[in-house]
C-alpha positions as CSV (number, residue, x, y, z in Angstrom):
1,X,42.4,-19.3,0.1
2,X,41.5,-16.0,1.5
3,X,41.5,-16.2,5.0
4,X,37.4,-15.5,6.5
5,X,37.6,-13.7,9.4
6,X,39.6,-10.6,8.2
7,X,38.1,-7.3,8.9
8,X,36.4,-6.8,5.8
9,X,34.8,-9.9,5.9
10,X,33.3,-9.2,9.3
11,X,32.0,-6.3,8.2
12,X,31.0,-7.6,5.1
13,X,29.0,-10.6,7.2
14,X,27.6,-7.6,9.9
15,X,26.2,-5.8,7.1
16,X,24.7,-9.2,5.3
17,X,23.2,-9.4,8.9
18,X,21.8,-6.5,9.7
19,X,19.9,-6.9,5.8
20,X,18.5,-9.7,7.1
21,X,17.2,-8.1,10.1
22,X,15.6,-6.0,8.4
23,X,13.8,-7.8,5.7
24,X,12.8,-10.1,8.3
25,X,11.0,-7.3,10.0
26,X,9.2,-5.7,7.5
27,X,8.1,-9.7,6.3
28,X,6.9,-9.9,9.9
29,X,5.0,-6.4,9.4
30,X,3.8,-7.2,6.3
31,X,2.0,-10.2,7.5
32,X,0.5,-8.3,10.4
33,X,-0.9,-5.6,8.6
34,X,-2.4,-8.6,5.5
35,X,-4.2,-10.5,8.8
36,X,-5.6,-7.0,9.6
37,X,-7.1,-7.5,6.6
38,X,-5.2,-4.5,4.3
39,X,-6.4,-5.0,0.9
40,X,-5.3,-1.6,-1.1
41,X,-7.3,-0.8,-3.9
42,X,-6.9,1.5,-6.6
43,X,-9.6,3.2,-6.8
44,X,-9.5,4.5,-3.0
45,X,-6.9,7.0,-3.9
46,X,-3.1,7.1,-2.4
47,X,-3.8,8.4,0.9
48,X,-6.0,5.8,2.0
49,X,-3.9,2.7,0.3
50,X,-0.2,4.2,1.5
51,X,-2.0,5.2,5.5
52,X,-1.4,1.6,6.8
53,X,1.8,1.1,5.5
54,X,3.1,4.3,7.2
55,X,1.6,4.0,10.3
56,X,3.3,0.2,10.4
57,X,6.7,2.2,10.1
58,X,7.5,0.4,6.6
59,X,7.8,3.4,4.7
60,X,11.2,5.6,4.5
61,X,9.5,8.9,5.2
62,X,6.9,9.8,6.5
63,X,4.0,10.9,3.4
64,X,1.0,12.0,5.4
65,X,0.8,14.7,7.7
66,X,-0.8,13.9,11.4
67,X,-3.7,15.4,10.1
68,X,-4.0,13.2,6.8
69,X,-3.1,9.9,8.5
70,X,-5.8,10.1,10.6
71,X,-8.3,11.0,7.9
72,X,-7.0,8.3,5.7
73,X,-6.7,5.6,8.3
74,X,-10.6,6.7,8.9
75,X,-11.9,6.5,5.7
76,X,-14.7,4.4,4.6
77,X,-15.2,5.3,0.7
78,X,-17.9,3.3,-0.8
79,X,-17.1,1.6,-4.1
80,X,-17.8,3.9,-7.1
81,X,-21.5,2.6,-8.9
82,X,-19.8,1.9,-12.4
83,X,-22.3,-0.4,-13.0
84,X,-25.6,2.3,-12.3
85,X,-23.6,4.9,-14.6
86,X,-22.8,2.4,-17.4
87,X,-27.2,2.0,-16.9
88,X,-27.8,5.9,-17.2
89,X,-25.5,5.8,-19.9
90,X,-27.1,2.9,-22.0
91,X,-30.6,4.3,-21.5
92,X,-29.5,7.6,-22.8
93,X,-28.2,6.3,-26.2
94,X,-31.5,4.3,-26.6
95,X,-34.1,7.3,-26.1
96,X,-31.4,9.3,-28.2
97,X,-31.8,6.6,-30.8
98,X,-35.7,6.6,-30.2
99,X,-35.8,10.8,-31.3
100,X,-33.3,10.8,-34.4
């Protein structure tokens, strides 16, 4: 039986540690920045999605300039109107249909 405490395995455990640490904090981060209520969407582009996340420190590098942070961490785009263009769209086809 190999004997536990050798240098390797200390480092080996030190390393499995410090994992740990870390996953623990960004859980921990995570959770703060979900009951802030960060709820990416797609359609609101990268900047504004990726903005919380950096400025929580859980990304690797930083992504957005100052400038672009700011902006994205501001932004309040409205929901595109699918719905009204799909309405435009249908009446279109039927006056179309009406003159052919």
């Amino acid at each position: 039986m190999q004997d536990v405490n050798t240098a390797q395995a200390q480092t080996e455990k030190e390393k499995i540690h410090l994992q740990l640490h870390e996953i623990e904090t960004f859980k921990t981060k995570m959770d703060e920045l979900i009951a802030e209520g960060y709820d990416p969407k797609l359609d609101d582009g990268v900047g504004k999605n990726i903005a919380p996340l950096q400025k929580k420190g859980l990304l690797r590098a930083e992504v957005l300039k100052a400038n672009q942070l700011t902006k994205s961490l501001n932004a309040d785009w409205q929901p595109k109107k699918w719905s009204y263009l799909s309405q435009i769209s249908t009446r279109f086809v039927t006056i179309s249909r009406n003159f052919l």
